[in-house]
C-alpha positions in Angstrom: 36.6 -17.0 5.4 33.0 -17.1 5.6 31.4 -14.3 4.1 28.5 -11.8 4.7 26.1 -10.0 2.4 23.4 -7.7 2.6 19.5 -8.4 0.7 18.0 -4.9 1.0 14.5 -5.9 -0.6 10.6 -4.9 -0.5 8.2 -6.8 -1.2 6.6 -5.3 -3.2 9.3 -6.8 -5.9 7.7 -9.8 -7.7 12.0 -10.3 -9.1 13.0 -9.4 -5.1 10.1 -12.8 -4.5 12.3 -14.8 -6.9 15.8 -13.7 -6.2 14.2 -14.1 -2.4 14.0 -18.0 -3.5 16.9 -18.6 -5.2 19.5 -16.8 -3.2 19.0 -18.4 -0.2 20.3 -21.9 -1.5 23.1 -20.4 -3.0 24.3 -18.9 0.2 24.0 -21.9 1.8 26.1 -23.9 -1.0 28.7 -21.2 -0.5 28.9 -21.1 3.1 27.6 -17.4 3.2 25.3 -15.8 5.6 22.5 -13.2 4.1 21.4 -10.2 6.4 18.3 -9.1 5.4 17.5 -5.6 5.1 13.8 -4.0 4.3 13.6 -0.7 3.0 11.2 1.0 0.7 11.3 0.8 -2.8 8.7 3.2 -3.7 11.5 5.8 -1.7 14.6 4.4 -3.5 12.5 5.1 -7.2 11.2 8.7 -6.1 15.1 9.8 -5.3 16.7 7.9 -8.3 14.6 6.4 -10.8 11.1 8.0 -11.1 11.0 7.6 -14.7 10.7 4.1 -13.7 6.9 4.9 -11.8 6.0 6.2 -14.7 7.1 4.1 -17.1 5.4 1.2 -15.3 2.3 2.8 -15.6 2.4 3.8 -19.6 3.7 0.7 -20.7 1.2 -2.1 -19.3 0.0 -3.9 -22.3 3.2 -2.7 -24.6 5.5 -5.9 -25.6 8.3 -5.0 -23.3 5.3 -5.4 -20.8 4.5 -8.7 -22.5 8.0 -9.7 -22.3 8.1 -9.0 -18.7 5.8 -11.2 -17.7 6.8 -14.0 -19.7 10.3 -13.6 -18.1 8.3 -13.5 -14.5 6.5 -16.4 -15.5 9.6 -18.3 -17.0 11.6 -18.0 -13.8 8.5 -18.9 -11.8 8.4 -22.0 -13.4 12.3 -22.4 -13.5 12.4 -21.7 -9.5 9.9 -23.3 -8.5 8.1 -20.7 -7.0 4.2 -19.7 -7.8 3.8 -16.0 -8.9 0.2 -15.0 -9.6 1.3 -12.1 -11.2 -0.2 -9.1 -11.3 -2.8 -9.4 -8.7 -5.3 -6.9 -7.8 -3.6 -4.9 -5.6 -0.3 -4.3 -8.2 1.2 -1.8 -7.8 1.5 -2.1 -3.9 1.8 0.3 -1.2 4.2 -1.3 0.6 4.7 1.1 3.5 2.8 -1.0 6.6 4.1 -4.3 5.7 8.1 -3.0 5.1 7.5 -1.1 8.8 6.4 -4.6 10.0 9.5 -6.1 8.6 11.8 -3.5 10.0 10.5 -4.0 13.5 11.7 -7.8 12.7 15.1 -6.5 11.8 17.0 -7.3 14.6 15.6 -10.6 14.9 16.7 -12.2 11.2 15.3 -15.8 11.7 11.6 -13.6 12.3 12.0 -11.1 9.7 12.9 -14.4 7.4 9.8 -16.4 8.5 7.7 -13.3 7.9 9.3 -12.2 4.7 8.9 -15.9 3.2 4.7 -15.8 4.6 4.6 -12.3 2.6 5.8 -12.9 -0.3 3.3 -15.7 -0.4 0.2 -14.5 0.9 1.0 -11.6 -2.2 2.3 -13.6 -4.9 0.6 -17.1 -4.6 -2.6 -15.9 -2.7 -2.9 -12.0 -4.3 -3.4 -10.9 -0.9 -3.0 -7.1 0.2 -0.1 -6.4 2.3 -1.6 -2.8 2.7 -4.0 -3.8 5.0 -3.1 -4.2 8.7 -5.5 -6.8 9.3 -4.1 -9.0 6.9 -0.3 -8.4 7.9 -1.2 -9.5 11.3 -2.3 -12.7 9.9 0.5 -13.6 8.3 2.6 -12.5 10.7 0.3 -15.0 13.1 0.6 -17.5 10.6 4.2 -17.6 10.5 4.4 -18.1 14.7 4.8 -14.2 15.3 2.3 -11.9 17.4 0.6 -10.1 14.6 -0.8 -7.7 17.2 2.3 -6.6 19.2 4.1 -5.7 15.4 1.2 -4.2 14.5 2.1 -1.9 17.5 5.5 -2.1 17.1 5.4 -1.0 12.9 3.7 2.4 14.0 6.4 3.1 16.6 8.5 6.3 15.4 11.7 4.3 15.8 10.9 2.1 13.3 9.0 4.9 11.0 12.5 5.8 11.6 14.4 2.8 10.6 12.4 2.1 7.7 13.4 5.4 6.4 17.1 5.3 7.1 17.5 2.0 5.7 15.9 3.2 2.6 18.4 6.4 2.7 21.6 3.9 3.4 20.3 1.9 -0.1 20.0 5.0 -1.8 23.6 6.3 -0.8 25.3 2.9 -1.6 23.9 3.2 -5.0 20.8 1.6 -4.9 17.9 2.3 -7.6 15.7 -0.5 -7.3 14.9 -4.0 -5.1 16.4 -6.0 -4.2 20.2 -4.6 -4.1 22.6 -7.0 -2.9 25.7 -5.9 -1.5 28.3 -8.3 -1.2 32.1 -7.5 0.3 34.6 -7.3 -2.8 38.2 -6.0 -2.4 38.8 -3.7 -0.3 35.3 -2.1 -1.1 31.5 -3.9 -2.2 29.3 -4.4 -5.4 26.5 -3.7 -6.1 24.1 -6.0 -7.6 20.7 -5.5 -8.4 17.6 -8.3 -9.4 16.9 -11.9 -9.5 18.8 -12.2 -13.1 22.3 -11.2 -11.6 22.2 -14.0 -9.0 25.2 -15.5 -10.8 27.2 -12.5 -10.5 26.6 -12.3 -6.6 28.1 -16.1 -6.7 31.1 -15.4 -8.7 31.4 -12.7 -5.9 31.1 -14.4 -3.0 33.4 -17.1 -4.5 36.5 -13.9 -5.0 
């Protein structure tokens, strides 16, 4: 039977960029289809894990800090993927651009095309996904009209849907991005960053 998982991510994540990467040729390996869903991860973290805020900002320049980005740097190189991490605009207020992805929701081979263009334009170009102007671009740039979800992302529905997406994460255990849910038994796990990608294959594969 084919099976269907859940990616609730932000992209804001430089590990949600990678796992971003390297889950999607899994899934396709295992036959498995990925529904994507944006939430906020600054909402998840002030619910569950706001020790994690401020740890973040204590502990740049400490060695676990070190450590972190040689293991983002590592898996950058090991993936394949460019991470010009951190930028300028770390952390980022992801609020505008996750409200642009959720008005993409319903349309997964948009919010995929706009999703991959984000997490560029952030993580290879160190552009800032705060600013309207420069979500419409890329949004533009990946064939989309940058203007009408520019429209769309203020809508209350989908002020709406970004925050109940966020909630369902939070009540299915989420504490971080991305959380991967993938059908197990009779019930789902929970997985949670790039490094537990294996995990989400041997569950698939069950």
């Amino acid at each position: 039977m084919k099976k269907t998982f859940e990616f609730f991510f932000d992209l804001a994540s430089p590990w949600t960029c990678l796992a971003f990467h390297n889950i999607q040729p899994m899934a396709k390996k295992l036959g498995a289809t990925i529904v994507w869903r944006p939430f906020l991860v600054g909402g998840v973290h002030n619910q569950v894990n706001e020790a994690y805020v401020e740890s973040r900002a204590n502990n740049q320049g400490s060695p676990k800090w070190r450590q972190l980005i040689q293991s983002l740097q590592d898996w950058s190189a090991l993936s394949d993927v460019q991470m010009n991490f951190p930028g300028p605009f770390f952390p980022l207020r992801s609020v505008n651009t996750m409200r642009f992805c959720c008005a993409l929701e319903d349309d997964q081979a948009a919010l995929l095309r706009f999703a991959a263009a984000g997490f560029e334009a952030y993580y290879t170009h160190q552009l800032n996904l705060d600013d309207p102007d420069v979500l419409v671009a890329i949004a533009n740039q990946a064939g989309l009209d940058g203007e009408v979800l520019r429209l769309r992302s203020q809508e209350p529905a989908i002020k709406d849907r970004l925050r109940a997406n966020t909630e369902e994460a939070v009540g299915r255990g989420a504490f971080g991005s991305p959380s991967i849910f993938v059908p197990f038994g009779s019930g789902e796990r929970l997985y949670f960053g790039n490094d537990q990608l294996p995990l989400v294959e041997w569950a698939l594969k069950q």
